[in-house]
N, CA, C, O and CB atoms as a CASP TS submission, in Angstrom:
PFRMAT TS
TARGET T0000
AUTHOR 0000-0000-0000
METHOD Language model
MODEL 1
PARENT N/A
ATOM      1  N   UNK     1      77.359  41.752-103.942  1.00  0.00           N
ATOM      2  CA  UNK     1      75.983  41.953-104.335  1.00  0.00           C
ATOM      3  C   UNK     1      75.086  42.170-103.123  1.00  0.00           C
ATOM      4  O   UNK     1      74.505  43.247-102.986  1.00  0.00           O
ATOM      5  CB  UNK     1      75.494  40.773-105.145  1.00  0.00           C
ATOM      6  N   UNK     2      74.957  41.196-102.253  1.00  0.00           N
ATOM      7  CA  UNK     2      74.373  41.061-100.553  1.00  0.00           C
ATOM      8  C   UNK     2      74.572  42.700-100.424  1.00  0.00           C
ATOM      9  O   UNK     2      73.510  43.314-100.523  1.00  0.00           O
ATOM     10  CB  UNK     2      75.567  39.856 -99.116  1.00  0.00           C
ATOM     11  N   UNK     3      75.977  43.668-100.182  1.00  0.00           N
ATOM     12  CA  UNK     3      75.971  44.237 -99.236  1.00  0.00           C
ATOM     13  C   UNK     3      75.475  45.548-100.248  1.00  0.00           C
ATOM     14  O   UNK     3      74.979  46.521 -99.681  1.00  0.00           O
ATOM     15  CB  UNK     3      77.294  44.129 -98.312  1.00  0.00           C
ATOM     16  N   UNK     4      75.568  45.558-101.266  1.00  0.00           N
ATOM     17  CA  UNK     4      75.345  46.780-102.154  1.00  0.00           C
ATOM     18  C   UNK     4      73.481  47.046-101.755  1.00  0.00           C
ATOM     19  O   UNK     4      72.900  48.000-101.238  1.00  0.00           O
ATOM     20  CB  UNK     4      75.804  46.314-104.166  1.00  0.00           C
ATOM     21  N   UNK     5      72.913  45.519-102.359  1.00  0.00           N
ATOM     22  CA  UNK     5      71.569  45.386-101.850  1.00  0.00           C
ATOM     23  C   UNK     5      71.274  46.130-100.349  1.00  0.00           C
ATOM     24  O   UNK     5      70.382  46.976-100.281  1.00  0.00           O
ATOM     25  CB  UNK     5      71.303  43.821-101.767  1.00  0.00           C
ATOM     26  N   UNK     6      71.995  45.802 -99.269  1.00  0.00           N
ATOM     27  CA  UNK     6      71.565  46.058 -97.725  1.00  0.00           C
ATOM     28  C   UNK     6      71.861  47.392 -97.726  1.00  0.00           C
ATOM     29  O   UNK     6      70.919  48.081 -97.335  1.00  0.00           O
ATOM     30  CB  UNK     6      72.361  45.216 -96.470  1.00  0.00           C
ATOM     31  N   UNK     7      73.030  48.101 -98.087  1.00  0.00           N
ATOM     32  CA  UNK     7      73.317  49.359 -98.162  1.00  0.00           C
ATOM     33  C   UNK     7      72.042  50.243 -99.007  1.00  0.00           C
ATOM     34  O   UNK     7      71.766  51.377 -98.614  1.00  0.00           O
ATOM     35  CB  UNK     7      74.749  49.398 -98.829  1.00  0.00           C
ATOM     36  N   UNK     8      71.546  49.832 -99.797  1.00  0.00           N
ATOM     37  CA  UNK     8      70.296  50.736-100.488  1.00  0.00           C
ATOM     38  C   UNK     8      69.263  50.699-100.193  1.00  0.00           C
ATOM     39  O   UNK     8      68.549  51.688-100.360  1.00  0.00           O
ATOM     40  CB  UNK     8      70.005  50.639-101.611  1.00  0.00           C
ATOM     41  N   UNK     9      68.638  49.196 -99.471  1.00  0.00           N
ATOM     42  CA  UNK     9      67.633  48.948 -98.685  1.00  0.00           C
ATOM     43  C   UNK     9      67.727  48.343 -97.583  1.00  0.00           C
ATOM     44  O   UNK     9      67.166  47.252 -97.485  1.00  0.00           O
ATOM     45  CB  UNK     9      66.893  48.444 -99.201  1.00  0.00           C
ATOM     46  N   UNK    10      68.363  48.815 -96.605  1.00  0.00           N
ATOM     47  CA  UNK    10      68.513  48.431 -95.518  1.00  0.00           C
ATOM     48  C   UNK    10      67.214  48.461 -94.536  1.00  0.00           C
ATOM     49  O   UNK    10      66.743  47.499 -93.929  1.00  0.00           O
ATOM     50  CB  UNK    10      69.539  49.104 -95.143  1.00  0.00           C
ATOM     51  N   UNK    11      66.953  49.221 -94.534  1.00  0.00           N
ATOM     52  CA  UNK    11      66.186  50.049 -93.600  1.00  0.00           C
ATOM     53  C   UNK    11      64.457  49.006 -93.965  1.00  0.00           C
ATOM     54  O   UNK    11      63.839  48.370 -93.112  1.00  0.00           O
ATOM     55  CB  UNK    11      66.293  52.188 -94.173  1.00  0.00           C
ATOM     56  N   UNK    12      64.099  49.139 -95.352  1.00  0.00           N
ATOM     57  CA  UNK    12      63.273  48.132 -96.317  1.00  0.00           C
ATOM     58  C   UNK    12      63.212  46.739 -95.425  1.00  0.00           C
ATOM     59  O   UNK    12      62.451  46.365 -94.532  1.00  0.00           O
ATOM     60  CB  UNK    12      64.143  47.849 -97.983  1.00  0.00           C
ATOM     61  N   UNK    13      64.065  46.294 -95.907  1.00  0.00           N
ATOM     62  CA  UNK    13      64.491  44.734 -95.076  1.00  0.00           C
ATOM     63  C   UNK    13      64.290  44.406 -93.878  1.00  0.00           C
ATOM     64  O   UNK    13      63.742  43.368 -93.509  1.00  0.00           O
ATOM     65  CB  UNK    13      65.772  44.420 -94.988  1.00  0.00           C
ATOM     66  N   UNK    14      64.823  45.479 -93.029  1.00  0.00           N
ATOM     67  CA  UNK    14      64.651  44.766 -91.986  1.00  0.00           C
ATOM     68  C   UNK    14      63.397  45.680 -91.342  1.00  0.00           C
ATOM     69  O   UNK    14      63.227  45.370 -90.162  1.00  0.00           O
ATOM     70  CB  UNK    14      66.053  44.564 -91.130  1.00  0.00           C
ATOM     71  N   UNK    15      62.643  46.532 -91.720  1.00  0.00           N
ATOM     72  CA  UNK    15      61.092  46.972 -91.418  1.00  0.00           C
ATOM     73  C   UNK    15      60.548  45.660 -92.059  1.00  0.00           C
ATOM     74  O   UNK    15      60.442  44.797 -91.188  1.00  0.00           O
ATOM     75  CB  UNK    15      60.439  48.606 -92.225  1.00  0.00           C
ATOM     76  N   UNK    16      60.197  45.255 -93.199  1.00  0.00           N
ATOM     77  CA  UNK    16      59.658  43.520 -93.499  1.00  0.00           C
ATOM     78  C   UNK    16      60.100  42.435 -92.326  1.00  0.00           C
ATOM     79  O   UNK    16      59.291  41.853 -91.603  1.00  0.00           O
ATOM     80  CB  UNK    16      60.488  42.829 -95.091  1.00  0.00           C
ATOM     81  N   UNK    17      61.116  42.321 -92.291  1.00  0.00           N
ATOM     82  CA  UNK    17      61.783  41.363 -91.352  1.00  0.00           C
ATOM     83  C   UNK    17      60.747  41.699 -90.115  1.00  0.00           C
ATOM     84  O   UNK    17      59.669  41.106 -90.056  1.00  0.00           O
ATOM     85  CB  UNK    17      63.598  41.685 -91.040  1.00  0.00           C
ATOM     86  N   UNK    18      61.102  42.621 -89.191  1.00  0.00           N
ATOM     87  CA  UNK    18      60.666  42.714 -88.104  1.00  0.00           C
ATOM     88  C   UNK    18      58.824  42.358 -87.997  1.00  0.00           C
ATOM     89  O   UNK    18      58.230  41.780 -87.086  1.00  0.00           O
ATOM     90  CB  UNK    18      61.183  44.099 -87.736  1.00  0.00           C
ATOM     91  N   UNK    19      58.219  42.995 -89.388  1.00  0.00           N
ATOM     92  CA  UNK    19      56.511  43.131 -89.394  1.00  0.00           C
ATOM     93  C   UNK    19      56.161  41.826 -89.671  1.00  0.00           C
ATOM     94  O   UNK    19      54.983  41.483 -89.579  1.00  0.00           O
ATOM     95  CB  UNK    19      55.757  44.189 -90.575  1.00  0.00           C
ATOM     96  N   UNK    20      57.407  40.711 -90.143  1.00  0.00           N
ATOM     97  CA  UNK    20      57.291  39.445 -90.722  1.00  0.00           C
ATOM     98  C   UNK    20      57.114  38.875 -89.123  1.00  0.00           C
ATOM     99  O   UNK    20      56.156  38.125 -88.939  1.00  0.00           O
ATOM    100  CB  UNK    20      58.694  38.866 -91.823  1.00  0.00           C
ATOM    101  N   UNK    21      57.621  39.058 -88.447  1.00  0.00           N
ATOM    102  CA  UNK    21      58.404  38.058 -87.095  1.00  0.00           C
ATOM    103  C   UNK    21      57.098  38.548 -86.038  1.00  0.00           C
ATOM    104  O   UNK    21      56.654  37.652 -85.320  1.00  0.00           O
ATOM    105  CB  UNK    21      60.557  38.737 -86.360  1.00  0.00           C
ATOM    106  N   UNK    22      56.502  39.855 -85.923  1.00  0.00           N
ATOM    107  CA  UNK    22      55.628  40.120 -85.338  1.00  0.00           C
ATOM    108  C   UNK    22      54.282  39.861 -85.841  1.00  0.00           C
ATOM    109  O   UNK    22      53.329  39.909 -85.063  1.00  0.00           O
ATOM    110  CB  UNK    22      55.849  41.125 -85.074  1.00  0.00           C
ATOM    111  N   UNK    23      54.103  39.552 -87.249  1.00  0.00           N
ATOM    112  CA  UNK    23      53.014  38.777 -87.522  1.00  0.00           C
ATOM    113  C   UNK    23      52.769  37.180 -87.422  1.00  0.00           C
ATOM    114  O   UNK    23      51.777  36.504 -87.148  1.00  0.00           O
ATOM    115  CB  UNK    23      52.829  39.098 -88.635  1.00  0.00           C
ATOM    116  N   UNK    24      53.981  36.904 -87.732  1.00  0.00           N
ATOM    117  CA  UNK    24      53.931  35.476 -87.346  1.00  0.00           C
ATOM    118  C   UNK    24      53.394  34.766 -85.999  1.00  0.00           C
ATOM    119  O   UNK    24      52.669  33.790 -85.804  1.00  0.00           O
ATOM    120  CB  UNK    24      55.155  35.129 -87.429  1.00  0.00           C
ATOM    121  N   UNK    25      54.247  35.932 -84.917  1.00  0.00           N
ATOM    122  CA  UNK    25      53.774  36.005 -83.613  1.00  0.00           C
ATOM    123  C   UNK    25      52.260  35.868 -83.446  1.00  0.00           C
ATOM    124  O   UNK    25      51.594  35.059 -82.801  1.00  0.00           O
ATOM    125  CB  UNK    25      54.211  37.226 -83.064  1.00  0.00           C
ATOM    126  N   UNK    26      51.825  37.178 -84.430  1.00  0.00           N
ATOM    127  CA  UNK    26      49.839  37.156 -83.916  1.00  0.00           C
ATOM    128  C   UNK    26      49.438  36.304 -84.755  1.00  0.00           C
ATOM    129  O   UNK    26      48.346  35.770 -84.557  1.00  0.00           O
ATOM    130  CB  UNK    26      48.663  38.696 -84.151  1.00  0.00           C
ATOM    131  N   UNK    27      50.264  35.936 -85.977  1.00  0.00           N
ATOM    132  CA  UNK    27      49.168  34.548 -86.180  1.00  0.00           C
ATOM    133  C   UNK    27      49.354  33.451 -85.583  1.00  0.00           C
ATOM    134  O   UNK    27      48.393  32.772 -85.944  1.00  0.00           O
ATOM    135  CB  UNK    27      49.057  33.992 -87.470  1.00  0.00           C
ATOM    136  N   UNK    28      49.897  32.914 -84.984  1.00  0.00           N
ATOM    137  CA  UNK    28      49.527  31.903 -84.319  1.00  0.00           C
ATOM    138  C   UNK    28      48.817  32.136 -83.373  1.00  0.00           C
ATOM    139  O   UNK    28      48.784  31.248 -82.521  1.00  0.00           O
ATOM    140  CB  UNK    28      50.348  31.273 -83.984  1.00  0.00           C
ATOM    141  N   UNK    29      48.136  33.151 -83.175  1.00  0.00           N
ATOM    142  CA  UNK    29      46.941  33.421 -82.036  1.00  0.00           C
ATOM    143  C   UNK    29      45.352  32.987 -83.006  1.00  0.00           C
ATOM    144  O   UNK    29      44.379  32.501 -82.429  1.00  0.00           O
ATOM    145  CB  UNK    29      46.985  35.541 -81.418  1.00  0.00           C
ATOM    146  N   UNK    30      45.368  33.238 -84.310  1.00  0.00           N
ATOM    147  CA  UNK    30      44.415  33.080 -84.905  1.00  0.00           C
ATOM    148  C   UNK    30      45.159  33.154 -86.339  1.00  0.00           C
ATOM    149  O   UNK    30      46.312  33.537 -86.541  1.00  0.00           O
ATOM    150  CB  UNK    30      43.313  34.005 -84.494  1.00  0.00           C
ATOM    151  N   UNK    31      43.704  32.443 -87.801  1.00  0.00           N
ATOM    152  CA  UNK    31      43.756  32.635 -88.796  1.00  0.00           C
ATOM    153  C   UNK    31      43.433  33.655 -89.254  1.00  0.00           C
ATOM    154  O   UNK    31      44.211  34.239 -90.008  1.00  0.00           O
ATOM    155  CB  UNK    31      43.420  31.991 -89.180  1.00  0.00           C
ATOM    156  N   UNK    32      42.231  34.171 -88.956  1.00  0.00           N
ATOM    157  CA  UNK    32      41.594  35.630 -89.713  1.00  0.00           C
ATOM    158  C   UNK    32      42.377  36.992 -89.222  1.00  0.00           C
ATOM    159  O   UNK    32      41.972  38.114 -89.529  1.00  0.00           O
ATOM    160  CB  UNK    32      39.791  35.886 -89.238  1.00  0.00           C
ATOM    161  N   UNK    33      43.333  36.799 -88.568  1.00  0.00           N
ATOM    162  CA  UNK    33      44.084  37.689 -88.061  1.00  0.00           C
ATOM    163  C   UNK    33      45.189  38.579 -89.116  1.00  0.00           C
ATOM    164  O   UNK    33      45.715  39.666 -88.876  1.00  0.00           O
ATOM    165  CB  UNK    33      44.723  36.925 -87.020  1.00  0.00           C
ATOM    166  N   UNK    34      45.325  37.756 -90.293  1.00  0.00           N
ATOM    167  CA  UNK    34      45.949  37.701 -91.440  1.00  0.00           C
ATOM    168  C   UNK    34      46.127  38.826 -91.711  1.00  0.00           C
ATOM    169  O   UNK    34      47.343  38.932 -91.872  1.00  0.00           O
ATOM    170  CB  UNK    34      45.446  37.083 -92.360  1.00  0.00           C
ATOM    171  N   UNK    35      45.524  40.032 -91.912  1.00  0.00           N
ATOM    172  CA  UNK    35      44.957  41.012 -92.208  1.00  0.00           C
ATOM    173  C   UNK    35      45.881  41.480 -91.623  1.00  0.00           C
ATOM    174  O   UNK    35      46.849  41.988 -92.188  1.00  0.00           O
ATOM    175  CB  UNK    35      43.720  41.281 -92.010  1.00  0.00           C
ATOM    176  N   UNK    36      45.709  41.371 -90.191  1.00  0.00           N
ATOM    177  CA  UNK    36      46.791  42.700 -89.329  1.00  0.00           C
ATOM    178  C   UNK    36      47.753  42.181 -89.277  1.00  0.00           C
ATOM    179  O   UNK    36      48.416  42.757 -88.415  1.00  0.00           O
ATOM    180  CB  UNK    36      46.585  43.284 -87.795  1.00  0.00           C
ATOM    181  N   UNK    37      48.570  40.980 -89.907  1.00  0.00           N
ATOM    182  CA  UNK    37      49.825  40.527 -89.999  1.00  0.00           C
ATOM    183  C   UNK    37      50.321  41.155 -91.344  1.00  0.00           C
ATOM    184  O   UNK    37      51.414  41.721 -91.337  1.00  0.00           O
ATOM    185  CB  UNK    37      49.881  38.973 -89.914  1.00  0.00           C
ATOM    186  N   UNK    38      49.631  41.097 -92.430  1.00  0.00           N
ATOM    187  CA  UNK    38      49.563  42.333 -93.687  1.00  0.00           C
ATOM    188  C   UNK    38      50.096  43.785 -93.442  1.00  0.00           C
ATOM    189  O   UNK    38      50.884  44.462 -94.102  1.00  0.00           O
ATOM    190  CB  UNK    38      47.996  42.631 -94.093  1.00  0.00           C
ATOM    191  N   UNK    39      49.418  44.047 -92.285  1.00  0.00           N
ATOM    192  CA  UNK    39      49.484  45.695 -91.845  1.00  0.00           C
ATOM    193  C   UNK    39      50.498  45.957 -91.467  1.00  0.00           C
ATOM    194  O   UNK    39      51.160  46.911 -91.877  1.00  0.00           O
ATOM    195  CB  UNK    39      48.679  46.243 -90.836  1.00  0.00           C
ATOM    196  N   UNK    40      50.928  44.953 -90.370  1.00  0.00           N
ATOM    197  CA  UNK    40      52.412  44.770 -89.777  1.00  0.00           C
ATOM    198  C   UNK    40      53.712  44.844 -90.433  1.00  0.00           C
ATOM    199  O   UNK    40      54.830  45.116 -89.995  1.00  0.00           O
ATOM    200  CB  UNK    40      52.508  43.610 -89.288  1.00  0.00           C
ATOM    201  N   UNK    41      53.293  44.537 -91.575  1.00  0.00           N
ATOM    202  CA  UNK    41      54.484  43.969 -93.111  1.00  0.00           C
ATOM    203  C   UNK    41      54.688  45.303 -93.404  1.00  0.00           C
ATOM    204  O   UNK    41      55.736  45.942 -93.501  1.00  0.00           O
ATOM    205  CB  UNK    41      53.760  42.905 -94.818  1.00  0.00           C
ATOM    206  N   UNK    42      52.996  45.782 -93.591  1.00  0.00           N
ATOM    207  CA  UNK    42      53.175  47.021 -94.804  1.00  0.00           C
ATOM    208  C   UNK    42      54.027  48.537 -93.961  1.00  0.00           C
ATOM    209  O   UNK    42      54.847  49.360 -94.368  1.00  0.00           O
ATOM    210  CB  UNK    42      51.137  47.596 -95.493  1.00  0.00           C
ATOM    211  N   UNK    43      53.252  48.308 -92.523  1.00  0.00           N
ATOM    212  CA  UNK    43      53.769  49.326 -91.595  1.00  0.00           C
ATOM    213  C   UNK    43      55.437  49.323 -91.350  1.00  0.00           C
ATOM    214  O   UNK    43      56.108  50.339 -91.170  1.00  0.00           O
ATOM    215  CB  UNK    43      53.015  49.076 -90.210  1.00  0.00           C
ATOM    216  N   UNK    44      55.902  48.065 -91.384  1.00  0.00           N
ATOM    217  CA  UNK    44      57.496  48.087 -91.181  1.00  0.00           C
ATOM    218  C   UNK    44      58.006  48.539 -92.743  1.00  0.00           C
ATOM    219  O   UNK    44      58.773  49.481 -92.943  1.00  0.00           O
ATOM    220  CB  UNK    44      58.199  46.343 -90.634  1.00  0.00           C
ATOM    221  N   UNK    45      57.653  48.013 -93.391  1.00  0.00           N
ATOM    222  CA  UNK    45      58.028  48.664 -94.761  1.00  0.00           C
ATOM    223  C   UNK    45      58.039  49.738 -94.954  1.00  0.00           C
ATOM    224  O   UNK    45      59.151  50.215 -95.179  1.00  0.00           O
ATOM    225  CB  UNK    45      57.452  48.420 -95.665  1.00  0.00           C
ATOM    226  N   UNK    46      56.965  50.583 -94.969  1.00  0.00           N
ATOM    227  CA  UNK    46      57.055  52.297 -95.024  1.00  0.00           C
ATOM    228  C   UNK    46      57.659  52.726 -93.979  1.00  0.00           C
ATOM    229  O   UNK    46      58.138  53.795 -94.359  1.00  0.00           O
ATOM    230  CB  UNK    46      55.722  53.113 -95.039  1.00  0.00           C
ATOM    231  N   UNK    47      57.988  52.557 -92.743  1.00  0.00           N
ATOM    232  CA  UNK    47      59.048  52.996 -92.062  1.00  0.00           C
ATOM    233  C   UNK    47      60.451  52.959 -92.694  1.00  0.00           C
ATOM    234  O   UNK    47      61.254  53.860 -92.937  1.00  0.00           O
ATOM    235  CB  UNK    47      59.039  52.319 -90.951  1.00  0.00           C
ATOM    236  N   UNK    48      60.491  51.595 -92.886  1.00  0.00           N
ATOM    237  CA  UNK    48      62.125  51.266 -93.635  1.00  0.00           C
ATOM    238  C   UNK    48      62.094  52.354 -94.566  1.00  0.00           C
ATOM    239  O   UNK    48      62.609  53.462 -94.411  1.00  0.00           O
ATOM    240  CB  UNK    48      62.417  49.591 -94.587  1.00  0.00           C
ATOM    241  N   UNK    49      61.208  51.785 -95.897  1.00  0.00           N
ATOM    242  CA  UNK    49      61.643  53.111 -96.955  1.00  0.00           C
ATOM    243  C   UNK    49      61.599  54.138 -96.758  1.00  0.00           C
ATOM    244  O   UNK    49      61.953  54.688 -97.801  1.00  0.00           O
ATOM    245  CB  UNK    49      61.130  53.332 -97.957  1.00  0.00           C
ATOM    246  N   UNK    50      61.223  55.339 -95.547  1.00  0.00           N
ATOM    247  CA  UNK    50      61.525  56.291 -94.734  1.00  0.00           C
ATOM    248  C   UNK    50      62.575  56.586 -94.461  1.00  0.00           C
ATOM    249  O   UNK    50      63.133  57.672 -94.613  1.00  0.00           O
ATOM    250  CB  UNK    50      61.116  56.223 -93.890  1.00  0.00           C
ATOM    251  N   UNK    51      63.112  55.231 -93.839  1.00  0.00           N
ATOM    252  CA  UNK    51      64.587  55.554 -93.609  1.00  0.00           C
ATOM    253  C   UNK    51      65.599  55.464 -94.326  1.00  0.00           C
ATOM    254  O   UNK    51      66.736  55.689 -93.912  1.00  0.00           O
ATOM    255  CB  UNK    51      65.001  55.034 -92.823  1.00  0.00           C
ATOM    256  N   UNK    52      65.339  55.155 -95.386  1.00  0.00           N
ATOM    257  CA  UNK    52      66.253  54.455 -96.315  1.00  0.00           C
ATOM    258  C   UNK    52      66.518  55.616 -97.663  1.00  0.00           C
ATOM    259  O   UNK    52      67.483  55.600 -98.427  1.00  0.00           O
ATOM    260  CB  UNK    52      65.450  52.857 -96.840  1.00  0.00           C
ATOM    261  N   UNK    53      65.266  56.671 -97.681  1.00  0.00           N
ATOM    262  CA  UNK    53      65.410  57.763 -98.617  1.00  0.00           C
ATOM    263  C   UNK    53      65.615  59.087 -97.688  1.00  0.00           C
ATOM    264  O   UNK    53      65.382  60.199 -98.162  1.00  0.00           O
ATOM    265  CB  UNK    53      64.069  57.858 -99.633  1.00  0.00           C
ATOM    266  N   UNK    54      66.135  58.893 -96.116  1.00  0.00           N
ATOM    267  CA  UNK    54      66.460  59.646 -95.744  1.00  0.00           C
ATOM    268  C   UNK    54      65.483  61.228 -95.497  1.00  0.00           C
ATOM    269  O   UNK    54      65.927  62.306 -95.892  1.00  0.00           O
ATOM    270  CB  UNK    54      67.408  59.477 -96.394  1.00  0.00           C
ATOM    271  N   UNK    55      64.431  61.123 -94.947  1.00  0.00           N
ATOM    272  CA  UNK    55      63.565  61.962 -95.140  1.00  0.00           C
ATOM    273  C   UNK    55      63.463  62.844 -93.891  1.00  0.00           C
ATOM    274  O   UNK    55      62.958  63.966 -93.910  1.00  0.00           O
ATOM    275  CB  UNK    55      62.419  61.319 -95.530  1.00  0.00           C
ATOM    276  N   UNK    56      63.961  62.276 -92.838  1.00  0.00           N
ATOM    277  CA  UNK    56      64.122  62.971 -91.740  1.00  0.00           C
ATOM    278  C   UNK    56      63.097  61.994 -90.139  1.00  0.00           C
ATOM    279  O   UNK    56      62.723  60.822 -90.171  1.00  0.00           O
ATOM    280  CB  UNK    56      63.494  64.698 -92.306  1.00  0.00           C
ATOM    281  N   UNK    57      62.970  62.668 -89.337  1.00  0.00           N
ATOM    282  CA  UNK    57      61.906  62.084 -88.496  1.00  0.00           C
ATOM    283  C   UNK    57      60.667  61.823 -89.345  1.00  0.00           C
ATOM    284  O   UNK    57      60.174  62.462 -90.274  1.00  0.00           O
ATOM    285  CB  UNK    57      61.555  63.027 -87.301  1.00  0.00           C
ATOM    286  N   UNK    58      60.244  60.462 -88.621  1.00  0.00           N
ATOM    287  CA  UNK    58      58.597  60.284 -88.912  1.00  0.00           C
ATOM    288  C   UNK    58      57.157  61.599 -88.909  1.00  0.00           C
ATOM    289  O   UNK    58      56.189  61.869 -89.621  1.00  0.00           O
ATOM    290  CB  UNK    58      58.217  59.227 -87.668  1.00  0.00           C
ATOM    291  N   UNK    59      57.865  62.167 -87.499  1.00  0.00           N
ATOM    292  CA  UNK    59      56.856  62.545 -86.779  1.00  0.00           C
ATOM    293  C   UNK    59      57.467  64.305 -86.562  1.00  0.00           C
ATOM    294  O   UNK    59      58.207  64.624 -85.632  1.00  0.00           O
ATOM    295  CB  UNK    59      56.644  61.426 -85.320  1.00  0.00           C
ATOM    296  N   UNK    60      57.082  65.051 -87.380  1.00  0.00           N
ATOM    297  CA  UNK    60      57.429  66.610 -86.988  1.00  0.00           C
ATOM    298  C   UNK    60      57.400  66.766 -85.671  1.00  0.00           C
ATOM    299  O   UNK    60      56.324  67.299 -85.403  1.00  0.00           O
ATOM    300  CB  UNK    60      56.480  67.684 -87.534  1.00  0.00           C
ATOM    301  N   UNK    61      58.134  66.545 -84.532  1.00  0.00           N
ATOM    302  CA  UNK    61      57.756  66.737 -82.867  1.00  0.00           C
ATOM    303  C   UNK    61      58.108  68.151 -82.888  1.00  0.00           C
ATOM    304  O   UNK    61      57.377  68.751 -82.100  1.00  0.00           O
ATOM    305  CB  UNK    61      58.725  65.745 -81.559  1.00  0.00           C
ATOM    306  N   UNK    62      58.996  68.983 -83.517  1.00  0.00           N
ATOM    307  CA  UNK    62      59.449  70.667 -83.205  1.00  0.00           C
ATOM    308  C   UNK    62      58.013  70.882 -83.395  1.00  0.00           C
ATOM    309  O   UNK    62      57.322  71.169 -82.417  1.00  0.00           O
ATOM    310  CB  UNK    62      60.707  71.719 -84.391  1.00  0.00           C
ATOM    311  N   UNK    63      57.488  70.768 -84.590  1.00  0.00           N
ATOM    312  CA  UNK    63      55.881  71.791 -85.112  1.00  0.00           C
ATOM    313  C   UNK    63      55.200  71.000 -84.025  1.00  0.00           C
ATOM    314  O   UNK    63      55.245  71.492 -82.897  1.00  0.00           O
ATOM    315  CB  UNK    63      54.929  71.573 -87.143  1.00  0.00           C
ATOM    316  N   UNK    64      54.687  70.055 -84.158  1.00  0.00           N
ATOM    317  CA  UNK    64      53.621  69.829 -82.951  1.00  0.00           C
ATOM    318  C   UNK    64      54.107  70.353 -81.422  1.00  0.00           C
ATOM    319  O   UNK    64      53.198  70.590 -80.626  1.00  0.00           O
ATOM    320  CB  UNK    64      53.322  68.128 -82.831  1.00  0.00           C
ATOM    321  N   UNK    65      55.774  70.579 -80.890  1.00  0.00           N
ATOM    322  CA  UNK    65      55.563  71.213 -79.844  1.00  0.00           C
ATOM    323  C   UNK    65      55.145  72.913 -79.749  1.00  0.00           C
ATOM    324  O   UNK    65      54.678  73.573 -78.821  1.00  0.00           O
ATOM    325  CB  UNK    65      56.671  70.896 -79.245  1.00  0.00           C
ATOM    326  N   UNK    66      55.521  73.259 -81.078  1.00  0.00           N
ATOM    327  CA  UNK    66      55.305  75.220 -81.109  1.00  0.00           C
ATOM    328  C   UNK    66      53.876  74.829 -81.161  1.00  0.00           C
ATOM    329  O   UNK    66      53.195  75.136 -80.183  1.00  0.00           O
ATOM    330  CB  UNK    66      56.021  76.526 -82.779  1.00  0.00           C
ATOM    331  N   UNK    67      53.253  74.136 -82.249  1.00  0.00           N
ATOM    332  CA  UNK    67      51.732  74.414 -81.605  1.00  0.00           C
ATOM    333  C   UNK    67      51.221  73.995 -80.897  1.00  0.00           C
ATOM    334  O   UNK    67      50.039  74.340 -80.912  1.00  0.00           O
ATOM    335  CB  UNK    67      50.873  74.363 -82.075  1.00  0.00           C
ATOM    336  N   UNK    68      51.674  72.825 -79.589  1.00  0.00           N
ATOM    337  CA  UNK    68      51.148  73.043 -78.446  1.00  0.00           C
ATOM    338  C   UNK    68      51.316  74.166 -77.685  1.00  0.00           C
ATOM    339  O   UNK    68      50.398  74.791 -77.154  1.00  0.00           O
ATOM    340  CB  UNK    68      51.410  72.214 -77.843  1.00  0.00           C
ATOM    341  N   UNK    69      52.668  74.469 -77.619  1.00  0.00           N
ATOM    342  CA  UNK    69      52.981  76.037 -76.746  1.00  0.00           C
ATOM    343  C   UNK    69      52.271  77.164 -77.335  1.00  0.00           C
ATOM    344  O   UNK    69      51.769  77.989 -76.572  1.00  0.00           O
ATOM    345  CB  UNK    69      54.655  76.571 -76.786  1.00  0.00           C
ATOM    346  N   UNK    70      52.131  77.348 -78.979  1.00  0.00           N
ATOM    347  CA  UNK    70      50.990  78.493 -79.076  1.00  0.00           C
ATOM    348  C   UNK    70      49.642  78.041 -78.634  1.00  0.00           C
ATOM    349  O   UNK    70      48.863  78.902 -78.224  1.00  0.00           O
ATOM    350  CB  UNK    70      50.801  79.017 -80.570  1.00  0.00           C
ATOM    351  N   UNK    71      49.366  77.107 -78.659  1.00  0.00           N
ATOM    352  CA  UNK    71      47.573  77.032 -78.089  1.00  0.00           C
ATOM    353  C   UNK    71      47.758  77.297 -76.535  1.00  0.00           C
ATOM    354  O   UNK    71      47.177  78.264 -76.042  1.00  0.00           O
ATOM    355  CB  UNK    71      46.610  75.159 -78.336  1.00  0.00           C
ATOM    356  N   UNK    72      48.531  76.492 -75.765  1.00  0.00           N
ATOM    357  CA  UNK    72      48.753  76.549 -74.433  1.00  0.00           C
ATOM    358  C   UNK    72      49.521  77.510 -73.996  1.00  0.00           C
ATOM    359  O   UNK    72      50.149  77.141 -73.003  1.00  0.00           O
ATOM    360  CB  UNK    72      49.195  75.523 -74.012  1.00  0.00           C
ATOM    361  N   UNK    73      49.642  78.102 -74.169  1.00  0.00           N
ATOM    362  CA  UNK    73      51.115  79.603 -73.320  1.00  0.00           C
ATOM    363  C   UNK    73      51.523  78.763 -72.189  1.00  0.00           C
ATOM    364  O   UNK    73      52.633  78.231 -72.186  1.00  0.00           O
ATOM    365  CB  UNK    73      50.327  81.679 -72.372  1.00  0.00           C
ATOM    366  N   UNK    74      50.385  78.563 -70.882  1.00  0.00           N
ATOM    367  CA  UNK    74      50.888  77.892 -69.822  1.00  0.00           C
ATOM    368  C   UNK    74      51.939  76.614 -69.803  1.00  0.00           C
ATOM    369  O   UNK    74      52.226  76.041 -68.752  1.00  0.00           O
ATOM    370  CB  UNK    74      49.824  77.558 -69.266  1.00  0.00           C
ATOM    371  N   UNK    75      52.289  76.369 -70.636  1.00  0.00           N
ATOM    372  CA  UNK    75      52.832  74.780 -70.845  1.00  0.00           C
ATOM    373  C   UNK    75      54.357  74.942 -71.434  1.00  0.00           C
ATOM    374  O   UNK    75      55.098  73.976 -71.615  1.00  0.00           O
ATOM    375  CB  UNK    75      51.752  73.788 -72.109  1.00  0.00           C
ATOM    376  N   UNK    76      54.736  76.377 -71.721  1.00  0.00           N
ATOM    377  CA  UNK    76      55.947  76.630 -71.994  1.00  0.00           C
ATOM    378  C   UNK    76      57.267  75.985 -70.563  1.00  0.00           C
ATOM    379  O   UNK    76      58.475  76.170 -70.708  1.00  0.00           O
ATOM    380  CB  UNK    76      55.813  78.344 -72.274  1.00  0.00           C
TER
END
């Protein structure tokens, strides 16, 4: 059961895990901080499920480099 679970949401789990362990971290710097320990959760999460439905890179880097090189020519 464990591994069927980790195999489908792997990626899920341990983006929570990690936003869990790094919020914990900033809250003990403060209470009202809560908020961005929330963000931390939610941000590792949508990464995980990113990775986990297989969608490719986060971040298009090919398109953002052609349109730096078309705006810039010099930078080829």
């Amino acid at each position: 059961m464990w591994r069927i679970w980790w195999e489908t949401s792997g990626g899920r789990i341990a983006g929570v895990a990690a936003g869990l362990l790094f919020g914990i971290i900033y809250l003990i710097c403060g209470f009202w901080d809560m908020l961005f320990c929330a963000l931390l959760i939610g941000i590792g999460y949508w990464i995980g499920k990113h990775k986990d439905e297989r969608r490719g890179p986060l971040f298009p880097w090919e398109r953002l480099t052609e349109w730096a090189s078309d705006r810039w020519p010099w930078s080829r």
